[in-house]
C-alpha positions in Angstrom: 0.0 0.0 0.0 3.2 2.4 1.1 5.3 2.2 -1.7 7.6 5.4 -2.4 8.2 4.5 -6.1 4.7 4.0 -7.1 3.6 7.3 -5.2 6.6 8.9 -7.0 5.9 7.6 -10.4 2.2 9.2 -10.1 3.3 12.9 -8.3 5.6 12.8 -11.1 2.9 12.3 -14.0 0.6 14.9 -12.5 3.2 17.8 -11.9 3.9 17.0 -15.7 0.7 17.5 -17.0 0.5 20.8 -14.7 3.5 21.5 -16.2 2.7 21.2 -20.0 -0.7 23.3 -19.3 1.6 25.8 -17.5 3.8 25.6 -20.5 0.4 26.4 -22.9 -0.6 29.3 -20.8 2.7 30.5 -21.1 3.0 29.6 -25.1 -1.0 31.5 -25.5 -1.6 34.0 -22.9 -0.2 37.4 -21.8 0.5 36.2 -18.8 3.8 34.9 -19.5 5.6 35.9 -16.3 3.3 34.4 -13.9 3.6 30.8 -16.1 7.1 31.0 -16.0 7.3 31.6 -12.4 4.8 28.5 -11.9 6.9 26.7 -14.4 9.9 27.1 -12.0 8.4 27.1 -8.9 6.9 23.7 -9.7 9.9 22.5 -11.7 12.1 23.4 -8.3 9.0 21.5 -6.3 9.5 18.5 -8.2 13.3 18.4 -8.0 13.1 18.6 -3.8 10.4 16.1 -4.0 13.1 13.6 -6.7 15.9 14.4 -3.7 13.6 13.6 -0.8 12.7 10.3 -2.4 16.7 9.9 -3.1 17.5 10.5 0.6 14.5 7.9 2.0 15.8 5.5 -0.5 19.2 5.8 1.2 18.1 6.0 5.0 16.1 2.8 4.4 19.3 0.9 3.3 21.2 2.4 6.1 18.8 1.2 8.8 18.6 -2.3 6.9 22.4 -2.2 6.9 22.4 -0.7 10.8 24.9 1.9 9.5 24.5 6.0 10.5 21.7 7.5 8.8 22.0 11.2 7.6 19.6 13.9 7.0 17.0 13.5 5.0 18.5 16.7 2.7 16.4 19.4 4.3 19.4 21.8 3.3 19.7 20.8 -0.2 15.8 21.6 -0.4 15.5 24.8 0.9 18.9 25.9 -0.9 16.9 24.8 -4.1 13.9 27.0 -3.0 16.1 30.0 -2.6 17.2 29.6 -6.0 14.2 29.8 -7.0 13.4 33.0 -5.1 16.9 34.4 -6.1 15.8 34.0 -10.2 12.8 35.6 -9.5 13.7 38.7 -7.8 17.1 39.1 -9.5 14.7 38.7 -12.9 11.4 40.1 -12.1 10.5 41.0 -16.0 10.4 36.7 -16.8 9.3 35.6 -13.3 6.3 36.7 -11.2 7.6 36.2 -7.5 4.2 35.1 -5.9 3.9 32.5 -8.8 7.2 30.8 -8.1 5.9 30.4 -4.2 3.1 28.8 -5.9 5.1 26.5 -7.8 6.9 25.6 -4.8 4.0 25.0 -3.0 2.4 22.8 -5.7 4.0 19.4 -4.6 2.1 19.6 -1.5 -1.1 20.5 -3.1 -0.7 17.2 -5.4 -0.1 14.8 -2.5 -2.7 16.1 -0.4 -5.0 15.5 -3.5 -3.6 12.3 -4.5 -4.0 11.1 -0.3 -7.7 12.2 -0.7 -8.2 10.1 -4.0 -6.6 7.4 -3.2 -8.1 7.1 0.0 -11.7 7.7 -1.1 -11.0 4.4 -3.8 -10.6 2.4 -0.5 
């Protein structure tokens, strides 16, 4: 019922599909600067969801193996947030600031959707 990769496998298909409409709304509205900055906000979000994936992959073999276990690469996910950020204020005419929060915020959106689904089916 728990299984990372399978959860992964269907975050992954939905942020793409959010991602080629954010691409067409980008591509056919005037709006472009708020689509880009969801396109990188939500590009970002998937890339900390890929490395928190990575990092339970690793912790799980390290318990198996009873070695130290690490972090969980909180760091490396916020750092990858703040790049985010950094492109859209140091750029402001490509990316709209509050859409790139969005984005960044989208991952959580999806799995909270995807619990509520999945859970309903049940």
């Amino acid at each position: 019922m728990f299984d990372m990769h399978l959860m992964f496998r269907r975050y992954r298909k939905y942020i793409l599909y959010l991602l080629s409409l954010y691409v067409a709304g980008w591509g056919f509205t005037e709006y472009q600067s708020v689509f880009l900055g969801l396109v990188l906000g939500t590009s970002i979000s998937l890339y900390n969801l890929w490395i928190m994936v990575r990092k339970h992959n690793q912790f799980d073999r390290a318990i198996q193996e009873g070695r130290k276990t690490g972090s969980l690469g909180t760091t490396s996910r916020m750092a990858a947030a703040g790049v985010a950020v950094f492109f859209a204020i140091k750029f402001p005419d490509y990316f709209h600031l509050v859409s790139v929060v969005i984005g960044l915020m989208t991952m959580y959106i999806v799995i909270m959707i995807d619990y509520v689904v999945q859970h309903s089916r049940a």
